[in-house]
N, C-alpha and C positions, 0 to 999 in steps of 0.2 A: 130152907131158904129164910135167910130175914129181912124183915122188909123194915123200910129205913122208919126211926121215932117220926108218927104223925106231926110235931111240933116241929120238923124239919120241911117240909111239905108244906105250899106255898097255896096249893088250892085243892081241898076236896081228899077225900081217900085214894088211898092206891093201891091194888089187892094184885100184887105179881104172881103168875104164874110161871112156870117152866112152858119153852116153846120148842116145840119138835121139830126135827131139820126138814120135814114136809113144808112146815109151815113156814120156815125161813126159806125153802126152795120158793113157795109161793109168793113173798112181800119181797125176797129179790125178784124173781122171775117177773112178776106180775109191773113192780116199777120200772122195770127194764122194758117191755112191750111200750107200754105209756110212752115214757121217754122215747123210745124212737118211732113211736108210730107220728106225736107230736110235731117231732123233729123234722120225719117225712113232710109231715104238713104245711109246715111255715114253709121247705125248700120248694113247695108245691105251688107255693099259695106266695110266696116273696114277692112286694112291689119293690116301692122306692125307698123303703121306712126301713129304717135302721141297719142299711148297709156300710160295711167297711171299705172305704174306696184305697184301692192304693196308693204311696205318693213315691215307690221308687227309690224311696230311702231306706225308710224302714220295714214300710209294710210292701212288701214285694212279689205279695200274690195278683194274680195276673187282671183279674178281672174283682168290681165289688161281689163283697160277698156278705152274707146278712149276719147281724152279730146278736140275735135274740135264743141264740139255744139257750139261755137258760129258761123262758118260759117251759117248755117241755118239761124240764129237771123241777120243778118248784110244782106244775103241777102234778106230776108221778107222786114224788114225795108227799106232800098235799090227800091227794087220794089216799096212798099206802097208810100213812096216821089214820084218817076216817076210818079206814077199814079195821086196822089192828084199835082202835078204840072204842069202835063202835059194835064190832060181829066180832071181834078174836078177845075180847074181854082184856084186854091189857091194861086195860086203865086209861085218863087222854088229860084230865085233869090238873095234871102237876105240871104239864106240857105247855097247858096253854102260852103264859109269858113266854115261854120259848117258841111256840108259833108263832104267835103274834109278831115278836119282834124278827124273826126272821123271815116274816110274811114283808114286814118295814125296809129292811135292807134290801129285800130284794127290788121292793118298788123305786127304792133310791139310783139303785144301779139300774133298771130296767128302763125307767121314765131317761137317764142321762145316754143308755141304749139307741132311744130313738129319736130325743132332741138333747144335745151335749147342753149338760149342767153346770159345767166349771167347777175345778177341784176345790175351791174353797164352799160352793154348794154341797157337794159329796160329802167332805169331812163333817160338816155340819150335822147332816142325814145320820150319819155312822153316828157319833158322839151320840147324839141325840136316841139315838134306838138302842147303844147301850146303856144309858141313863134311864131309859124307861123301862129294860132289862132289872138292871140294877134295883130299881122304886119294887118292882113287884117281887123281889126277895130272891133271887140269882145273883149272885155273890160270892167273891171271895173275901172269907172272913179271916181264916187264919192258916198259917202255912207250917204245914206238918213235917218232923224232922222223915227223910227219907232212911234213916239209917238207923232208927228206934221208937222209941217213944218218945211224945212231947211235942208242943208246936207253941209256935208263936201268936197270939191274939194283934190282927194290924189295926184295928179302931179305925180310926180316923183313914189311913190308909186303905183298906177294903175300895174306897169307892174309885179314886184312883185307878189302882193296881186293875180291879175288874175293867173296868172302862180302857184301861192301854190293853189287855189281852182281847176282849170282844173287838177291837179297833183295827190292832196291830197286823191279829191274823186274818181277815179279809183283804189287806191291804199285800198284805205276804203273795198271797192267791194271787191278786190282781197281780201282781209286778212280774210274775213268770208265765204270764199268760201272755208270751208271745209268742208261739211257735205250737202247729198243732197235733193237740192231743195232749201239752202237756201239764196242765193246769188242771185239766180234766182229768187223766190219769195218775198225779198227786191226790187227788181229791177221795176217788176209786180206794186207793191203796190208803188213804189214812182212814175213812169208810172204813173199811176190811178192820183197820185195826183198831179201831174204836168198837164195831160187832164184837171181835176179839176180846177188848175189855169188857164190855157187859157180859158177855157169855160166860167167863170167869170170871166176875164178880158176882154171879147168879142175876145180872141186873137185865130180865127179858126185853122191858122198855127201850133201855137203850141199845140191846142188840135190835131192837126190831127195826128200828127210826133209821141207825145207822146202816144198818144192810138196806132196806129203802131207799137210799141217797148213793148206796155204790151202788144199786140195780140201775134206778137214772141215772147215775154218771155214763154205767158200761151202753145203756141204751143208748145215749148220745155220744160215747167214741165212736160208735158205729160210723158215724157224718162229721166227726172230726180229725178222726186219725190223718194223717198225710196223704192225700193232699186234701186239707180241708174244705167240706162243702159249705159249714156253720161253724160259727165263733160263737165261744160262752157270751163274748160282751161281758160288761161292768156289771147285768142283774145276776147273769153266772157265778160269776167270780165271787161275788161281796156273799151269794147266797152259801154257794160251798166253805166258805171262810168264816164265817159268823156261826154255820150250820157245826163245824169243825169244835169252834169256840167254846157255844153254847154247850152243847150235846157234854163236849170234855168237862162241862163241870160238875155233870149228872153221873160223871164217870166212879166220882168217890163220893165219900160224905160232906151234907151240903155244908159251902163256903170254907174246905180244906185244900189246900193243893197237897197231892200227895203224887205216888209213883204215875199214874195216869197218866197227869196234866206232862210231867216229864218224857212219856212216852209221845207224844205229840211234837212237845219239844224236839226231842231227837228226832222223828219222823220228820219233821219241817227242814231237815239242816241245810237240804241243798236250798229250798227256797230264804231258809234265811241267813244263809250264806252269801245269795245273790245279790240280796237286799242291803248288807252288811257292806258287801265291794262295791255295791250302787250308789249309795250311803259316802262310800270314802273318795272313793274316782269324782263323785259333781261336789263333794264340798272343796275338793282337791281345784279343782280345776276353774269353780267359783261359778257353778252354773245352780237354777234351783234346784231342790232334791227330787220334785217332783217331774223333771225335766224328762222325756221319755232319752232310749241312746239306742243304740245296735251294738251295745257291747257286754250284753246279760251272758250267763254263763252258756248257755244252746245259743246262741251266737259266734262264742268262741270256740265251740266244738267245730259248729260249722267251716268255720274259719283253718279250722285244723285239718279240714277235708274230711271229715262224718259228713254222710248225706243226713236228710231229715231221722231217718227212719231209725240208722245209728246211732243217731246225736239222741232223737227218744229213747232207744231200750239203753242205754248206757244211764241214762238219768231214771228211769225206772229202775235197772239193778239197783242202787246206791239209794233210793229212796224204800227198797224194798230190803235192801240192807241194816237202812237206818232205822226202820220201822223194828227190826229185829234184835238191833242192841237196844232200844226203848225198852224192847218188852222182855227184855234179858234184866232192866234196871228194877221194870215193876216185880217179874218174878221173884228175885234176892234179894227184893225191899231194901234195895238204896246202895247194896253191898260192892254190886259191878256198876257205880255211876261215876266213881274216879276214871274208873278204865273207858266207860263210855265220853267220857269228858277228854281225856288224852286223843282218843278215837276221833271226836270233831276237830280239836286243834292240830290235829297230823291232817285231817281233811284239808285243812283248811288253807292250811300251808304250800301241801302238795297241788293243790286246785290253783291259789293263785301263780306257784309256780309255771305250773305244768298248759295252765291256759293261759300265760302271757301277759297276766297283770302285773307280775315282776318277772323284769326280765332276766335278773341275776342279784342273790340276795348281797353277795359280796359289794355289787354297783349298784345299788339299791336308792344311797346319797343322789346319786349321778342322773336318776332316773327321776328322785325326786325334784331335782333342781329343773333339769326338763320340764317338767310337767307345770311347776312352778313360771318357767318363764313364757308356756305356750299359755299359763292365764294371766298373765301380761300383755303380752300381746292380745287377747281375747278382752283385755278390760278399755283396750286402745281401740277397740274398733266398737265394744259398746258406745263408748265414750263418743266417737266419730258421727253413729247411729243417731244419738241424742242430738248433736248438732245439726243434724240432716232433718231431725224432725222439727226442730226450732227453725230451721231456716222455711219448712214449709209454712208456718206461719208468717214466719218476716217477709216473705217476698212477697210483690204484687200478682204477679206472671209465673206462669210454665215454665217460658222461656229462662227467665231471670234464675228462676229456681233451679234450669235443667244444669246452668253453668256450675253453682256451689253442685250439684248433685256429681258429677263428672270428677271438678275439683278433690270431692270427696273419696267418691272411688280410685281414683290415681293415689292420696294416699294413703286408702286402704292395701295397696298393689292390685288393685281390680283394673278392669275396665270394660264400657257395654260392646264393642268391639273385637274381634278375635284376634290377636297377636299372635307371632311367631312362639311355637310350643304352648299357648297357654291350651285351658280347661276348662269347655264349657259347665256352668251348673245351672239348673232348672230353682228358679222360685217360685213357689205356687200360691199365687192368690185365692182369698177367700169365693170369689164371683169364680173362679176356673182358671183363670189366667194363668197364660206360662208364661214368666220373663227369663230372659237368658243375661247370666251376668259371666264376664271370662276370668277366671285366676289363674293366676301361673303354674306350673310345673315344679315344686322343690322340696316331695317327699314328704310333704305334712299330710297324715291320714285325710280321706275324705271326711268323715265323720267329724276333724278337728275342724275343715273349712266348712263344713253347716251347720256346724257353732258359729264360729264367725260372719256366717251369709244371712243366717237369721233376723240380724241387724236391721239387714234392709227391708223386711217385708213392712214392718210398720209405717217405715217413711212412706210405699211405695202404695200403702193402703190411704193413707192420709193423702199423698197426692190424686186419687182415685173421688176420696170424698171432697176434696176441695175444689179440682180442677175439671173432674170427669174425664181423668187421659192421664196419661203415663208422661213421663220424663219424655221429650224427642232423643231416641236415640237409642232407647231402649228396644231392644229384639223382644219382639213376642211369637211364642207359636201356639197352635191354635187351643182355643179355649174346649174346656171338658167341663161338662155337666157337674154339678156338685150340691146338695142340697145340706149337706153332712159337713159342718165346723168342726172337723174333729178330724177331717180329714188333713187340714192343714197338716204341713209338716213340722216336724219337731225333733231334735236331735239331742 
């Protein structure tokens, strides 16, 4: 075994040994207990803190449920290093920045957990904890050819480029983390394959750290699988993603990307395949990027009539697929990466065919222009929205204000009133409140009308804070408990 030039090593000596499959029985086995004994705890022990309340739209499980499994997973992991560093002689040293900082991320995601941070808080935290990744000599410095000798020196660019990957992929995490078990079990199975790369790279360190982190994952599917009893949450999410990040850089020589970091690559495809249609559907449609929707790819399985259970193991075959042509790339050193590259773009193809993001590539124009003119109409009723909020200001009265508010909705095609064939839809206020607003009947997905109905929650918060009361006229039914901003809805 060789062990890497000490002038590459960022703290302290590192003296690897070979590790025996006892011993990996034990820092998996051993994190796996932890994690779900954990897990047990919080379900045991759950108050009102940091529950995911339903809103019926998106989140459509029945009752709250608590979104803190990632504590469990962070402390497994957490022990399992102490131990392989401390009694298993592994070494803990070179580790440290890379604990540290993903000790950072998780408290970013944990702390928004159980009082919502706002996403421009988030990214901040992220950026910030790869930047201080980065400071303490975790880097990518230069990017090696996959298909021989030689690499590129990125200077300037290093700080960059590492900062968009530490960033990127916790964010990956998070955005398919809606449906359960399957964020979790992404995480599992790219685990697996990162132990994989160190154990054939002679690298013990990182088989040890990574089998650690699939033991807490499998710990905690136990309580997430369908129907879920605990949610990763955002400390979950950002920890497994960062954990991913990190770890993969340790996978080669420091600050090279080489076959490894591509193995990842490719094991991420369905997540960042989702992220890519996520990505083109809300700038498509002229909503923000970070906009949540119900139309991720396990949405449209479901959609297709997959129950939960189907819609996961289909998304685990293909993740365990893709994990497979990865590691076909790293074996032939770069040789099968065209072929792996053709492989994602037929994915990708066939994915949004086959789940309904086109509906026919020949009508594809036809589809486009559609979509184009339902955000017209979507920039018409923003537009309406803002009036409504300026009119709360100009009026003196409820009254005065309820008429422009009516006014408005009539030419939205709304109204607070049930008409013949219309639709009722639920808006949920921050305080619990349910108001009932009616739309018509004329085949525009729901999901396109809570784009549109969004509109009014501001006005309708505003008249709350100025007037202390609703429009007259407005239907309300009965209010639900709600401690959790985050439960709002979002489409």
């Amino acid at each position: 075994m060789i062990a890497p030039n000490p002038a590459d090593i960022p703290f302290g000596p590192w003296a690897p040994r070979p590790v025996s499959w006892l011993e990996m029985s034990i820092y998996f086995g051993g994190a796996l207990v932890v994690a779900a004994l954990g897990t047990w705890w919080i379900l045991k022990n759950s108050g009102q803190v940091g529950l995911d309340t339903p809103d019926h739209r998106r989140k459509l499980h029945e009752k709250a449920i608590p979104r803190l499994g990632g504590g469990p997973i962070f402390l497994a992991v957490g022990l399992a290093c102490l131990v392989a560093g401390y009694i298993g002689g592994l070494g803990w040293s070179r580790w440290l920045p890379v604990a540290v900082c993903n000790a950072l991320i998780f408290s970013v995601g944990f702390a928004d957990d159980l009082k919502p941070l706002g996403a421009k808080v988030k990214l901040i935290g992220q950026v910030g904890t790869a930047l201080v990744l980065y400071s303490l000599g975790v880097s990518i410095d230069m990017l090696s050819n996959p298909f021989g000798e030689g690499s590129i020196m990125l200077g300037w660019w290093s700080l960059p480029l590492t900062v968009f990957w530490l960033v990127s992929i916790p964010n990956i995490i998070n955005l398919i983390d809606g449906m359960d078990g399957l964020a979790g079990g992404f995480g599992l199975f790219l685990c697996l394959t990162l132990a994989f790369i160190g154990y054939h790279g002679n690298q013990p360190d990182v088989l040890v750290v990574s089998l650690a982190m699939a033991g807490a994952l499998a710990g905690f599917l136990i309580f997430n699988l369908p129907p879920a009893k605990i949610f990763l949450g955002d400390g979950g999410a950002y920890l497994i993603g960062f954990f991913i990040a990190s770890v993969s850089l340790f996978t080669s020589n420091k600050g090279s990307v080489i076959g490894a970091l591509l193995v990842i690559i490719m094991a991420l495809g369905v997540p960042i395949l989702d992220t890519l249609f996520a990505i083109i559907r809300r700038a498509m449609r002229g909503v923000p990027i970070f906009n949540a929707d119900a139309e991720h790819i396990h949405h449209r399985l479901i959609l297709l009539g997959f129950s939960k259970g189907r819609a996961l193991a289909a998304l685990y075959s293909v993740c365990l697929a893709l994990s497979l042509v990865g590691l076909s790339v790293l074996f032939t050193k770069g040789v099968a990466l065209p072929v792996a590259g053709a492989f994602l773009l037929l994915l990708a193809l066939g994915t949004a065919r086959y789940l309904g993001y086109v509906r026919s590539w020949s009508n594809f124009r036809v589809q486009i222009d559609e979509v184009l003119e339902r955000r017209r109409k979507r920039e018409f009723f923003r537009a309406y929205g803002r009036v409504l909020d300026f009119e709360v200001e100009h009026c003196e009265n409820l009254e005065g204000f309820a008429k422009q508010f009516n006014h408005g909705l009539k030419r939205m095609g709304l109204d607070v009133s049930a008409q013949t064939g219309s639709i009722p839809e639920t808006l949920l206020l921050t305080d619990g409140r349910r108001c009932l607003v009616h739309r018509p009947k004329d085949g525009i997905e729901t999901s396109e009308w809570h784009l549109r109905l969004d509109v009014l929650l501001p006005v309708l918060e505003r008249c709350l804070e100025k007037w202390g009361a609703l429009p007259p006229g407005v239907e309300q039914t009965e209010s639900i408990p709600t401690s959790d901003p985050s439960s709002q809805p979002t489409a």
